[in-house]
N, C-alpha and C positions, 0 to 999 in steps of 0.2 A: 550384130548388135547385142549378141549375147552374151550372158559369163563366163567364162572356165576356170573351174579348181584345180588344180593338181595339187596330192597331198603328199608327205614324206620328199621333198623335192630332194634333201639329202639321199637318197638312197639312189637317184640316176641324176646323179652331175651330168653326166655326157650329153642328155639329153637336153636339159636346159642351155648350154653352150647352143646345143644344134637351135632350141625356143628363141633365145637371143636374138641369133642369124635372121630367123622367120620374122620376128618384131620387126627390124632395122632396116630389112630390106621388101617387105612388104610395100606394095605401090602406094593402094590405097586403104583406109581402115576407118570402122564404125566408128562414131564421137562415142556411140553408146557401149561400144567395146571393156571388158574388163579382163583382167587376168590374176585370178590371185594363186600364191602361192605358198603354201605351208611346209617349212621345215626346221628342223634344230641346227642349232649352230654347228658349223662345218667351216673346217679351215680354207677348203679347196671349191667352196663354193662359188660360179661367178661372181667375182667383185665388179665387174662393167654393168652386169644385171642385177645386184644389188644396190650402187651406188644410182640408178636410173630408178629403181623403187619407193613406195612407200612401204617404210615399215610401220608393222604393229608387233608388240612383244605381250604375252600373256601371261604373266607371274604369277603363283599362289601369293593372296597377301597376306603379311608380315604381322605376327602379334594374332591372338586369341580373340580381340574384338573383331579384326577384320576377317577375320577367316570367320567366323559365327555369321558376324554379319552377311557375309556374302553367303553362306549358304542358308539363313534363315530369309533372306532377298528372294531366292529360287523356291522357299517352301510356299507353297497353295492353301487356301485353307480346304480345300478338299481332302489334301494331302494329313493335315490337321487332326480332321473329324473322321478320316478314314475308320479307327474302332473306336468302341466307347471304356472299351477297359483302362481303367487305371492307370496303368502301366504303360500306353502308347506315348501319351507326350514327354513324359522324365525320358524314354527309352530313346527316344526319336534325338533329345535334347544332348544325351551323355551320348552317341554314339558320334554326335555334330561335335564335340567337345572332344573326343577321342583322333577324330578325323584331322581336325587342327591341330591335336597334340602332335600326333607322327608327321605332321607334314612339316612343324616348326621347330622339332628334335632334327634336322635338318642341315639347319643353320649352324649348328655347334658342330657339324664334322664328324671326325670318331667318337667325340664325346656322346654323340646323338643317338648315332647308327653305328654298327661296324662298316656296312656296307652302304651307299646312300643308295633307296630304294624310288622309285618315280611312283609313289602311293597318289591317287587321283582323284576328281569328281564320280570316275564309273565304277571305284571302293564304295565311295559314300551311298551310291544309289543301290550298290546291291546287296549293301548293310539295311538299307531299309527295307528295301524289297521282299531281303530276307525277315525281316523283325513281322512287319504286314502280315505275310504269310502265317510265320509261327504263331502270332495272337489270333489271328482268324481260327485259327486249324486249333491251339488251347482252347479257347471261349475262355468263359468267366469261372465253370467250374472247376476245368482243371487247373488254370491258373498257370504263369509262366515256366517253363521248363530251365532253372539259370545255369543248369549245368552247361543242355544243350546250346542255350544263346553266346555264352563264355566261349566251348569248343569254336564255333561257327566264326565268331569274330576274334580271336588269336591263331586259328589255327585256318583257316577257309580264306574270309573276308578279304582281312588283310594279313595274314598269316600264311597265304597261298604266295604272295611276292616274296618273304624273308627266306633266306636261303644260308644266314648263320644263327647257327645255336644260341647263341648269347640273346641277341635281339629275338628270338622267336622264346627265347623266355622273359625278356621284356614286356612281349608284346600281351603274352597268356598274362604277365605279372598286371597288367593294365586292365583284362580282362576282368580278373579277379576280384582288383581290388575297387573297382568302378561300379559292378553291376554284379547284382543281387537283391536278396529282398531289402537289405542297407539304405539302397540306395533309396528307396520311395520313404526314407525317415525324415524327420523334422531339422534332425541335426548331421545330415549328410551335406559336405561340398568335395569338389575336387582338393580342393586348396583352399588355404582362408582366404574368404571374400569372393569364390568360386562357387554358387550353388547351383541347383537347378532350380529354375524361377516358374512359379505358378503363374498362370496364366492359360485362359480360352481362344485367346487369337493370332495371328502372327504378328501383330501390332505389337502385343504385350509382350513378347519373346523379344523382338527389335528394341522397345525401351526400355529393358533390363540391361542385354547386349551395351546399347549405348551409354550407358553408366558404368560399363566395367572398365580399367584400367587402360590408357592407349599401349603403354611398354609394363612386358610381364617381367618377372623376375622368375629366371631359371628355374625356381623352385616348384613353379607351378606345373614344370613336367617331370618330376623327381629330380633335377639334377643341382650339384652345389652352386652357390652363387657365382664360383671363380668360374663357371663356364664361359661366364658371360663375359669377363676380361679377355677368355681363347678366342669368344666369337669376334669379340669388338677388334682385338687387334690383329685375326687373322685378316678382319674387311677393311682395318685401316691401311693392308700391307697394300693387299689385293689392289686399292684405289690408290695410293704411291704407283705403283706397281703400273697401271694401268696410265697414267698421268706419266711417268715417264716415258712409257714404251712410245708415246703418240709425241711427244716433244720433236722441236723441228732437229732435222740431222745435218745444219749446216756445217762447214767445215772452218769457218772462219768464226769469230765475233769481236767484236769492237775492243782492239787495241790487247785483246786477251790472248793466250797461249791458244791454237785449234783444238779440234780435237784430237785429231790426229798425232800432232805434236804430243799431245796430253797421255794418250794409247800409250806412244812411242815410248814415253817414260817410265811407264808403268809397266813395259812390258821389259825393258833394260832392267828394272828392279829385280823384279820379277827372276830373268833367268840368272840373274847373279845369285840369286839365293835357291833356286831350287837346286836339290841334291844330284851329285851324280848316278849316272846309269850303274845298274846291279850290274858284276861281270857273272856272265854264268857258272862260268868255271869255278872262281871264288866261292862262289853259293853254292854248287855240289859240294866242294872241297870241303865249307863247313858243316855241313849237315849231313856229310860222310863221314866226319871229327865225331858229331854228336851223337849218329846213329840215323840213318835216312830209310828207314822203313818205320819208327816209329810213329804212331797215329800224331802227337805231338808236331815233329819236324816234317813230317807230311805234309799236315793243314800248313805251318809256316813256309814250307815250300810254293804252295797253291797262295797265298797272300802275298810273297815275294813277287809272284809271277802278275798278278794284277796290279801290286804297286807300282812296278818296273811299266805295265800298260798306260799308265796315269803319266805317270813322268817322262814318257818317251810323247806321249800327245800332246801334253802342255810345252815342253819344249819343239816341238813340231810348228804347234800351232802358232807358237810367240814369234820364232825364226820368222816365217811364212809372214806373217800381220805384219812384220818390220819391212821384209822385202815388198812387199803388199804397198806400205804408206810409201816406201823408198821410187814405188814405179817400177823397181826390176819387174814383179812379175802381176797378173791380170789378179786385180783383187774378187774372190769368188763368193758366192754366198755365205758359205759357213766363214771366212774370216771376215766380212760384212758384220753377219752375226756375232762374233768375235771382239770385236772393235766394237759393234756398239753396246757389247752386254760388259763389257771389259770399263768402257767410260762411263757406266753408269752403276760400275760396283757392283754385276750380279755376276754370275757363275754364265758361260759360254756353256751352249747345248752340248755341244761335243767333248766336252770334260765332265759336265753334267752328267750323261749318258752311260758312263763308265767309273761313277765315281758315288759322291755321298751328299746327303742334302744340308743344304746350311743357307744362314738367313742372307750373308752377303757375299763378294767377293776375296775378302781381307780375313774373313773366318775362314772358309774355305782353304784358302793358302797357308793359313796358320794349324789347320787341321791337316793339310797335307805332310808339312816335313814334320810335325811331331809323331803322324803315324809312322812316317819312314823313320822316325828317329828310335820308335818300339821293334820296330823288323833288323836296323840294324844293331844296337845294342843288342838283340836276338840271338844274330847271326855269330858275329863278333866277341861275346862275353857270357853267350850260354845262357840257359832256360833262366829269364828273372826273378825274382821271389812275388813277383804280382803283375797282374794283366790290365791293361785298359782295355775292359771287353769291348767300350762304343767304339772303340777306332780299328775295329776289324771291318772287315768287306764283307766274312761270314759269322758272326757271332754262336750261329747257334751250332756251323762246325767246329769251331771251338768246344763246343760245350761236348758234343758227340764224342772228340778226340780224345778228351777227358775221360769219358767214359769206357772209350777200348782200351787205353790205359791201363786203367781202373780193372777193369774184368781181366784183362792179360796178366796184371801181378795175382790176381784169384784163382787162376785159371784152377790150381791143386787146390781150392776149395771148395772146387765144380759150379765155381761162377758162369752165368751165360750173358752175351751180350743185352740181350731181350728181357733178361726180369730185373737190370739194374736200373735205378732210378738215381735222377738227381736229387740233391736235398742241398740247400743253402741256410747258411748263417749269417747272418749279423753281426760282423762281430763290433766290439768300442774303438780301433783303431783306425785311423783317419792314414790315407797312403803314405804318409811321411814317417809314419809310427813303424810300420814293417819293415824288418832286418835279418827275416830268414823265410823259408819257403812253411808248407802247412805243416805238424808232425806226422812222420813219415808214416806210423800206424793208420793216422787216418788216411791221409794224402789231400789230394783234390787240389785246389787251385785256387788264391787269392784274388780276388778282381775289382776293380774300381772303376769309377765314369757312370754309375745307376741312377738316375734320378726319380725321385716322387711326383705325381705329378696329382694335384688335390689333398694332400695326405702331407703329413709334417714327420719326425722320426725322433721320439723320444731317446738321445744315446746313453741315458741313466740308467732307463727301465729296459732297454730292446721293444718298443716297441711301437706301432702306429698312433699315431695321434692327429687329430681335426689340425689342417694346418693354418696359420698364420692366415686372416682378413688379406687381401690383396697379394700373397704372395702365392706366385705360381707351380714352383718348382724347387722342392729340397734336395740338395745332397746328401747319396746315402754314406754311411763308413764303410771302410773295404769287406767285402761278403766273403764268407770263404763256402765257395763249394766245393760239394767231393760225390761221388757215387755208392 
């Protein structure tokens, strides 16, 4: 008649399979019996012992009022009155306000984080914990230490989870500019309409809270407004996305082409337009023409060899999905998965997995033979006068090959590979406008396909500019780098 917890259930699947067992075939069992079980989502987790469950899911909530809220819910007025100095309740208030910022920079992806960090309740309690202490251990004389409180919560707090450089000077930059003696001013807020709110109880704290805005505008965490269109329609994808994936997978529908039919079509298109296979010998042959040990047709050698891997799977795959719907042969998981990511316009795992990210199926494949259309024009008609750096496999060996290049024609200037750097330009020429390679004095390499992403590009001046209200993404003109 008792309860049992088991926690992290993700971490021993095997075992819950064997828990299952024990449930099912159990004779007899307490009415007052309970089992619960806590874990994160896991692909391989019982579906028979989930589907028998109830679930609960526990989210951080969404927006500045609800995260306040919920944690000014949990404040005590013990917790409250805890010291008398000054300094305790604004400290207590921006540190609950900092808590919520990093948990709702989240949301926006890399725009947020670089890395997404799991920042928690057991941050927020030992931000206090810590604060408590420090003002105990100051008194009134010595009065708050802001250096040491800054250190402790950018660098300790939550500053002990951040693991890139960027974000751990985010995190100090929050620090900063949040807490100090600033911040106990009259005319201190986070943001406009953001302040910290006077008040003796946690009543007074909850009806401030409840006045403040239900949806924040990105600004309120430093970020530009167009984050908010990346957030909105990364979760519009995601729930498409998700809405599809659960749609019935029948085979037939009223009077309509199947699915399968439908595959079949798609997949007939399909190999009629993909390229044929690289012949090897061909491809030595030309890049023994051009010079096959230079850094250059090296790296184009190594992008041939993965292009040739793309093209050999997707024609694999298509073959197989035909005989697959034909009945020749047992249709297997992956052309399962195949077929249904194929009829629903998304990219199959197993081309995925080997290949490059894109929003549909139909961009994908148009991103395909224009790469191969860069490798073979390549191979065929010799180094181009400009690159499409996004439609490599390795962009940044590209960029490295460049540079042994580069230091090899130096070599009699006692160039070394290690102290050259790259340097880009901007230059006013849009890829249509190019009709020779860079001048040979400098050298380096022409490149196009860069986009801005927040930022607009003045092509008068060269230079950055606030971009366009709702627009996402600029195109830049061709850069010329060189070493």
């Amino acid at each position: 008649g008792g309860w049992l917890l088991l926690q992290n259930g993700h971490l021993g699947l095997e075992f819950l399979n064997e828990l299952m067992d024990t449930l099912t075939t159990k004779e007899s069992m307490s009415e007052d019996f309970r089992i619960w079980i806590t874990t994160e989502a896991h692909p391989e987790f019982p579906i028979n012992l989930l589907q028998s469950s109830i679930k609960f899911t526990n989210e951080p909530p969404q927006g500045v009022k609800a995260g306040l809220k919920r944690m000014y819910s949990a404040v005590t007025h013990d917790l409250l009155g805890v010291s008398k100095m000054p300094q305790w309740k604004p400290l207590l208030y921006a540190v609950a306000f900092l808590h919520t910022t990093v948990q709702e920079r989240r949301k926006f992806g890399p725009l947020g984080w670089n890395i997404p960090y799991e920042f928690n309740q057991a941050d927020f309690s030992a931000s206090v914990q810590f604060l408590q202490n420090h003002l105990s251990e100051a008194g009134a004389k010595r009065g708050v230490d802001w250096r040491c409180l800054r250190y402790m919560l950018g660098e300790v707090q939550y500053g002990g989870r951040v693991t890139d450089d960027l974000d751990k000077a985010l995190l100090n930059t929050y620090a900063r500019v949040w807490f100090g003696e600033h911040m106990l001013g009259e005319r201190f807020c986070f943001y406009k309409g953001y302040v910290i709110p006077k008040g003796n109880t946690v009543e007074d704290y909850l009806q401030y809270i409840e006045q403040l805005p239900g949806i924040d505008t990105p600004e309120v965490f430093g970020l530009h407004p167009n984050a908010d269109i990346t957030y909105q329609t990364n979760l519009a994808n995601e729930t498409f996305g998700t809405i599809v994936s659960i749609q019935p997978k029948d085979s037939s529908t009223r009077g309509e082409e199947t699915r399968e039919a439908v595959v079949q079509r798609l997949a007939d298109e399909m190999l009629e337009k993909l390229p044929p296979d690289y012949n090897p010998h061909e491809v030595k042959a030309q890049l023994q023409k051009m010079g096959a040990f230079q850094p250059m047709n090296i790296f184009l050698r190594q992008e041939v060899d993965r292009m040739q891997l793309v093209i050999s799977r997707v024609r694999t795959t298509l073959t197989e999905l035909k005989l697959a719907i034909d009945g020749t042969i047992i249709m297997s998981e992956e052309l399962q998965d195949a077929l249904d990511n194929i009829y629903d316009a998304r990219i199959p795992k197993l081309w995925f997995r080997i290949s490059w990210e894109s929003t549909t199926l139909g961009f994908w494949f148009t991103e395909l033979l224009e790469r191969n259309q860069q490798f073979s024009s390549w191979l065929q008609d010799g180094r181009p006068n400009q690159f499409w750096l996004t439609g490599f496999f390795n962009p940044q060996g590209f960029l490295t090959a460049m540079r042994q290049e580069t230091t090899r024609m130096n070599l009699a200037k006692g160039w070394e590979l290690d102290s050259v750097v790259l340097c880009s330009e901007v230059t006013k020429m849009m890829k249509e406008d190019v009709v020779g390679p860079p001048p040979a004095d400098i050298g380096g390499v022409y490149i196009h396909g860069l986009f801005l992403e927040g930022a607009g590009w003045d092509r008068r001046n060269s230079r950055l500019v606030e971009s366009a209200p709702k627009v996402l993404f600029t195109s830049l003109p061709v850069v010329h780098v060189y070493a």
